[in-house]
C-alpha positions as CSV (number, residue, x, y, z in Angstrom):
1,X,42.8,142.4,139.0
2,X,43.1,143.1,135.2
3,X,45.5,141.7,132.9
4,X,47.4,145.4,132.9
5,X,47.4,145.6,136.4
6,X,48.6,142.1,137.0
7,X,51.2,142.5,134.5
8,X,52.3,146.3,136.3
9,X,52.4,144.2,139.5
10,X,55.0,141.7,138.1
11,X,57.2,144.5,136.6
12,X,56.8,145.9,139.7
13,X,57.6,143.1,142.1
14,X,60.4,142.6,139.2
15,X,61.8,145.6,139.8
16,X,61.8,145.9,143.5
17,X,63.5,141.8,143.7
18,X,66.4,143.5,141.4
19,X,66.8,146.2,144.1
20,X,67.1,143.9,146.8
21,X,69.4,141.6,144.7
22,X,71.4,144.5,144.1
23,X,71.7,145.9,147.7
24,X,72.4,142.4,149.0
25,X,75.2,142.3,146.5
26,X,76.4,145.8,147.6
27,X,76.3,144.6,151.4
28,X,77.7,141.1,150.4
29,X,80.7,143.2,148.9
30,X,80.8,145.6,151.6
31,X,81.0,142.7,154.0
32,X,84.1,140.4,151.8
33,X,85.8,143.8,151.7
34,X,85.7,144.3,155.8
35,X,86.3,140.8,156.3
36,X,89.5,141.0,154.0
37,X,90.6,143.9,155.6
38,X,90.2,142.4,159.1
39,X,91.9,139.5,157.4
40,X,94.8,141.2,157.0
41,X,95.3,143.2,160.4
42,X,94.9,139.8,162.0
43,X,97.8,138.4,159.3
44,X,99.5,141.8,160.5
45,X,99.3,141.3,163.9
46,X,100.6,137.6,164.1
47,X,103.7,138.9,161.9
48,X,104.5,141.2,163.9
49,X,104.3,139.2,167.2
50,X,105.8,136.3,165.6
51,X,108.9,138.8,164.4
52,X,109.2,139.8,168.2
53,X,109.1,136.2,169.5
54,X,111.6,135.4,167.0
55,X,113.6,137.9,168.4
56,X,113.3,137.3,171.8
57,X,114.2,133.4,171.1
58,X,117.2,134.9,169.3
59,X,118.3,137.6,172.0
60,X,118.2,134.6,174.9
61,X,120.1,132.2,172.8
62,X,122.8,134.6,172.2
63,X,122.8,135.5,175.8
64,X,122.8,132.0,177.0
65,X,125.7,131.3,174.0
66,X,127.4,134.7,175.7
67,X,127.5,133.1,179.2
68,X,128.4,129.7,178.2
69,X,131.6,131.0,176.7
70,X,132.4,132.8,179.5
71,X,132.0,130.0,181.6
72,X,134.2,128.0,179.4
73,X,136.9,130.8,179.2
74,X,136.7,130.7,183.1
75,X,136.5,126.9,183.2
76,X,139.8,127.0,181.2
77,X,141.7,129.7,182.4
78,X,141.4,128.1,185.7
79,X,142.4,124.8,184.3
80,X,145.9,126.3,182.6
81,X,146.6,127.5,185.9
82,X,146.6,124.8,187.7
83,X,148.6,123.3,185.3
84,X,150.8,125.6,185.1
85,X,151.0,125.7,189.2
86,X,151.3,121.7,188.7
87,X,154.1,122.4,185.9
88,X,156.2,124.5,188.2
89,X,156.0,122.3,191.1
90,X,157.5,119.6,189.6
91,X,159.8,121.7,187.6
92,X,161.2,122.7,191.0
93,X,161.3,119.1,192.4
94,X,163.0,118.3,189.1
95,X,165.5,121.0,189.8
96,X,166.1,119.6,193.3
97,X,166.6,116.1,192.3
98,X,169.4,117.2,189.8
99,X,171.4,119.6,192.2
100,X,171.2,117.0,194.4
101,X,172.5,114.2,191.9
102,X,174.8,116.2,190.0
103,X,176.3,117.6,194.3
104,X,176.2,113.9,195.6
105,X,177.7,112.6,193.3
């Protein structure tokens, strides 16, 4: 091999190692770009799935919140009538004892 051609074969080979450095950094591009873009559906995804959790979480507590006030409304409305049921009893037995104080005596 001649000085000339030697020196053709290392511009060549030069060349040809740019191409390949080139295309890998074309694919290497291609490849962050995908990857980001995957990177974001995933980010997407979880958003969206972590909004509907939150809102599932938030529908039940407000139902459970719901019931337990209801409970409590019944729980009391039941308790103010037997205190009121209480109240008239010995309202009557009060009313008794004076008639029969105020007539015996």
């Amino acid at each position: 091999m001649s000085g000339m051609e030697a020196v053709r074969k290392i511009v060549e080979t030069e060349a040809q190692a740019k191409r390949i450095i080139e295309d890998a950094k074309s694919r290497a591009q291609e490849v962050l770009e995908s990857a980001s873009a995957e990177a974001q559906r995933v980010r997407q995804t979880a958003l969206s799935r972590a909004e509907q959790e939150k809102a599932r979480i938030l529908k039940e507590a407000r139902e459970k919140a719901e019931a337990d006030a209801r409970s409590s409304d019944e729980e009391t409305n039941a308790l103010l009538a037997n205190y009121k049921k209480l109240f008239e009893n010995r309202k009557e037995v009060a009313v008794k004892k004076a008639v029969e104080l105020i007539l015996g005596g």
